[in-house]
C-alpha positions in Angstrom: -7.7 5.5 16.4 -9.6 6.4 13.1 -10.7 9.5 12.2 -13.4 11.0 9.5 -12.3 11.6 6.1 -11.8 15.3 5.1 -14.5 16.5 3.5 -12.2 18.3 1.0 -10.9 14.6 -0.3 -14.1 13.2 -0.6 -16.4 13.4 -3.8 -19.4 12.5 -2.5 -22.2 11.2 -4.6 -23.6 8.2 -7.7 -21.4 7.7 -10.2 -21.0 5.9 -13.4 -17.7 4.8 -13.2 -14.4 2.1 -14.3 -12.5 0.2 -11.4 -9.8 2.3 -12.4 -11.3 5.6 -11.9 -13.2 4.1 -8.5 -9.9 3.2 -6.9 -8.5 6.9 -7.5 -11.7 8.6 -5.6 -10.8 5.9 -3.0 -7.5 6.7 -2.9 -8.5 10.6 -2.4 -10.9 10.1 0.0 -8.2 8.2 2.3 -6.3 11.3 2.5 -3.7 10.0 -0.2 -1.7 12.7 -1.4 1.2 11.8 -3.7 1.3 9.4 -6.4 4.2 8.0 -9.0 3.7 6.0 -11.9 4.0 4.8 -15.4 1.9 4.0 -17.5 1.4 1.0 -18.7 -2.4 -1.0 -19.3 -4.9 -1.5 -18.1 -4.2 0.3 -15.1 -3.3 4.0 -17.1 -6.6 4.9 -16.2 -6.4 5.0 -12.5 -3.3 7.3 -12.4 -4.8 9.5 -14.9 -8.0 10.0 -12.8 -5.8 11.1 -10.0 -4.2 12.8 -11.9 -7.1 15.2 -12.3 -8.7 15.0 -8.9 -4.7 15.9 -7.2 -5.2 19.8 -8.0 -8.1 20.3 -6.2 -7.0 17.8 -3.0 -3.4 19.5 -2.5 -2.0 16.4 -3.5 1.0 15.3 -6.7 1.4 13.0 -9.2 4.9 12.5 -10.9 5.1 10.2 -14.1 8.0 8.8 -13.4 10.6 7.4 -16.1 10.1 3.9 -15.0 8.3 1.9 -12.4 12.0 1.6 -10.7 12.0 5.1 -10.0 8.3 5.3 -8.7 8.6 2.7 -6.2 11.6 4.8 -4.9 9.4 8.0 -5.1 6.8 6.7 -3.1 9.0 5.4 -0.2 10.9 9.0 -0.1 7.3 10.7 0.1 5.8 8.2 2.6 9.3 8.9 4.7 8.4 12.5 4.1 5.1 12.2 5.9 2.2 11.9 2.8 0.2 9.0 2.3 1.7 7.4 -1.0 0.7 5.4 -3.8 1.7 4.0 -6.9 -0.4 2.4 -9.9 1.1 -0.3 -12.2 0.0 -4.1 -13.9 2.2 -7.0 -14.5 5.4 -6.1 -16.1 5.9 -2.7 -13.8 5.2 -5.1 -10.6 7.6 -7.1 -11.4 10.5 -3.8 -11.7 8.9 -2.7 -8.4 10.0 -6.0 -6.3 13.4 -4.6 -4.8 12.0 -1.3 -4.0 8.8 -3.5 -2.2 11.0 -5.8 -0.5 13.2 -2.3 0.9 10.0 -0.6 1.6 9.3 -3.6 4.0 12.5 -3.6 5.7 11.8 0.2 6.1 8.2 -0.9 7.3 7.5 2.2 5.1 3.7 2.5 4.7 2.1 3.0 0.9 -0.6 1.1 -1.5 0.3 -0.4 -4.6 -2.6 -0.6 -7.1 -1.5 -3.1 -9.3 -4.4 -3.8 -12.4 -3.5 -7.5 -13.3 -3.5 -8.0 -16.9 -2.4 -11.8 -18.6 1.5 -12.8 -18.6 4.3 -13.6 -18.5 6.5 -11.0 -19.6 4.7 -8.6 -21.9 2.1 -10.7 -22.0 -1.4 -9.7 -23.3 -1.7 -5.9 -22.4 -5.2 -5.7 -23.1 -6.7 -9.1 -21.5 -7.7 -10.0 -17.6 -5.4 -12.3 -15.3 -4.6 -13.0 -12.0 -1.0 -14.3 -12.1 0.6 -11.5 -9.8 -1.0 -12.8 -7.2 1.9 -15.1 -6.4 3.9 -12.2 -6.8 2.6 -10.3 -4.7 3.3 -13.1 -1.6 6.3 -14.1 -2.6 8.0 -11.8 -5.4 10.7 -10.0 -3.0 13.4 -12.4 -1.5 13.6 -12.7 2.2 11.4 -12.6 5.3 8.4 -10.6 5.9 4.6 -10.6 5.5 2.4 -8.3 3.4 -1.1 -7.3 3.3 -3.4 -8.0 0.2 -6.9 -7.4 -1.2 -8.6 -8.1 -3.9 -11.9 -6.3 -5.2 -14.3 -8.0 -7.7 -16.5 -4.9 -8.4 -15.4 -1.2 -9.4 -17.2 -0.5 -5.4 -15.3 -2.7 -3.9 -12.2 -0.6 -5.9 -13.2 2.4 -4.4 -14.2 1.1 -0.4 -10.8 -1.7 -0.8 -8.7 1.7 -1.8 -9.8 3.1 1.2 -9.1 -0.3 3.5 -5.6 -0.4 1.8 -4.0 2.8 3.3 -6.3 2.5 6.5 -4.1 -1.0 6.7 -0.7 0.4 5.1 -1.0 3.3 8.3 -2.2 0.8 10.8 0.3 -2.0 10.4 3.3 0.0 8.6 3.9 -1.6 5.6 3.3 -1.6 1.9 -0.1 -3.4 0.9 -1.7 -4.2 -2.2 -4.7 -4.1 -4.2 -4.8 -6.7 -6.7 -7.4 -6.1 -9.1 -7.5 -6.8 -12.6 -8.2 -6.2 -16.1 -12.1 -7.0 -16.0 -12.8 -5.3 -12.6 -10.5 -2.4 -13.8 -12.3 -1.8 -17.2 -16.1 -2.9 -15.7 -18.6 0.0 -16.0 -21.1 0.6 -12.9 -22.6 2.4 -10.7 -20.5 3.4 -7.7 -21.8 5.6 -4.4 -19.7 7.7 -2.9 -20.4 8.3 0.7 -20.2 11.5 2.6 -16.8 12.3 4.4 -18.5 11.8 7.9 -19.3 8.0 6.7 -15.6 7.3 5.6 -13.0 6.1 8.5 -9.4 7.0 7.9 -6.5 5.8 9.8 -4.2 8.5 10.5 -0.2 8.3 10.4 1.2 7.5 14.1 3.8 10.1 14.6 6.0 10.2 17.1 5.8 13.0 19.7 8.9 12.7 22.4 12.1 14.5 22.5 13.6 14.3 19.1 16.9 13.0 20.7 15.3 9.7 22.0 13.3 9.0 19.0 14.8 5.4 17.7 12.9 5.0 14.1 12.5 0.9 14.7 11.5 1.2 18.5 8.0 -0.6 18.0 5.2 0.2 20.6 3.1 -2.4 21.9 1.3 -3.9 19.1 4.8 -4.5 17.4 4.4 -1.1 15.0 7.2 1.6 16.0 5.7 5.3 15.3 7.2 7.2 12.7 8.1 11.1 12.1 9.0 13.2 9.0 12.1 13.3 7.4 13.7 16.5 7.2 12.1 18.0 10.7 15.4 17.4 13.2 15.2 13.9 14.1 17.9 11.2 13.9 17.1 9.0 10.8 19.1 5.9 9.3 17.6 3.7 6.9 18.6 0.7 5.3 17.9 -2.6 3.8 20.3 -4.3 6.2 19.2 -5.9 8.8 19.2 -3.4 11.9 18.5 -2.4 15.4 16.4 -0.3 16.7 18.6 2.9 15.5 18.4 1.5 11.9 21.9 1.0 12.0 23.4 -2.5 10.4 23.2 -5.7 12.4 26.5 -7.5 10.9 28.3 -9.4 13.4 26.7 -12.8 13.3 27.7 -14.0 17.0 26.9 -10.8 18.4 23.7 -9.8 16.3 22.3 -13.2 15.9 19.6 -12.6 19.1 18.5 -9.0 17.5 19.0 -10.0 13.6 16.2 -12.6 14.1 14.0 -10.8 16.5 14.4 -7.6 14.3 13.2 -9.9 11.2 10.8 -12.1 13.4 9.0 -8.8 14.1 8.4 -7.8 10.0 6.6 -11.5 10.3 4.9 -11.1 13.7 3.0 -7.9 13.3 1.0 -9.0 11.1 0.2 -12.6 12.2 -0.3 -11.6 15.3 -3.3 -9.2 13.5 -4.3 -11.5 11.3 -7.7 -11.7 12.3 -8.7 -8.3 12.4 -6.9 -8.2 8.4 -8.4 -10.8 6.8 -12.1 -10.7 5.2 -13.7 -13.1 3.4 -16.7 -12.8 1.6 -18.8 -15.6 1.1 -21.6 -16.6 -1.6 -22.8 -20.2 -2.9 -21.8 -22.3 0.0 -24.3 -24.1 1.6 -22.8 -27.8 0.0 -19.5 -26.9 -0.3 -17.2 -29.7 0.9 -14.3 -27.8 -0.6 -13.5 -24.1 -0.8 -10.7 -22.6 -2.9 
């Protein structure tokens, strides 16, 4: 169930503003309230925006000393109850696949803002692309599903922002927003709604007896509730392939049944959602035979 924005994370009004900057207010006004990084162009903007706005929204920002450690950093927050979020472009992406593939396997919710620039490698720092996109579907190695968008205006930065950790909370897992270089550095004018106008989708926390809490247990809709590290409850997690418990699923004749219904899940959660996740917006179709 969603609920209003706080009024304290939201900055309401007309601005004149980047992508960047627009997908930092967004970020804020979703109740984000940790943030690792690096910096590295053209997406330096972003975390430095957030950067500003985190003192007065009670939230952090740690520049990490590599996009290795700030994947890492955001899983340990998100386990540690805050919404979480890290900013990056091509080259950092590409250091954060392992800790993306782990957070998935955790089915740890956080939003990566990654602000495409051209590639490969170092690329061109300081020019648009869209090459990550392939990245983003299929960088990590292994089985699972993950949750994209893409905004074309810095508007659709800020209210995509907002749709990325309403979707990273909903579904439990890490989703991206795949802008880019042009969008990131386009100058224009961006309203900010009031809090009461903003729908947020809170954390699901588990609320039995800590001694029956099993951190992969999933509810109905296939997502299993979390709770906050460090408050008394049971928690092992790793990449392995696991049960319920999170403890290692090894033994290939016994395990087999639960090792793929355990990864079968990761897949199924979000297929089976796929239609309330997926929007297209279309413009310039009336003869179209083909779209791409």
């Amino acid at each position: 169930m969603q609920l209003k924005a706080n009024p304290k994370d939201v900055f309401s009004g007309t601005y004149y503003i980047d992508g960047d900057v627009a997908c930092a207010y967004g970020a804020a006004a979703a109740g984000c309230k940790f943030l690792a990084g690096y910096p590295i162009t053209p997406s330096t903007e972003a975390a430095e925006a957030f950067a500003k706005l985190a003192p007065q929204i009670g939230a952090m920002f740690i520049q990490m000393e590599d996009e290795l450690g700030s994947i890492v950093a955001v899983l340990g927050a998100s386990w540690a109850g805050k919404k979480s979020m890290t900013i990056t472009s091509g080259p950092g992406f590409s250091l954060m696949m392992e800790g993306i593939g782990f957070g998935a396997a955790l089915e740890t919710p956080f939003v990566i803002i990654n602000i495409q620039r051209g590639g490969p490698s170092t690329g061109v720092p300081t020019r648009t692309g869209q090459a990550d996109m392939m990245q983003a579907r299929w960088g990590s190695h292994g089985d699972y599903e993950i949750i994209a968008l893409s905004p074309d205006s810095p508007q659709e930065s800020f209210e995509f922002t907002i749709k990325a950790f309403n979707l990273a909370e909903r579904y439990r897992v890490p989703v991206m927003l795949m802008s880019d270089e042009c969008v990131g550095h386009m100058t224009e004018k961006v309203v900010i709604p009031s809090a009461s106008e903003i729908e947020v989708e809170p954390r699901r926390f588990y609320h039995g007896p800590k001694d029956q809490y099993l951190p992969f247990k999933p509810d109905r809709d296939l997502v299993p509730p979390m709770v906050k590290a460090g408050e008394g409850y049971r928690l092992h997690l790793t990449g392995l392939v696991h049960d319920e418990n999170g403890y290692p699923l090894l033994d290939c004749d016994i395990d087999e049944v639960n090792q793929k219904s355990t990864t079968r899940r990761l897949v199924d959660k979000i297929r089976a959602n796929a239609d309330k996740i997926i929007e297209i917006k279309e413009d310039s179709l009336d003869d179209a035979e083909v779209v791409v």
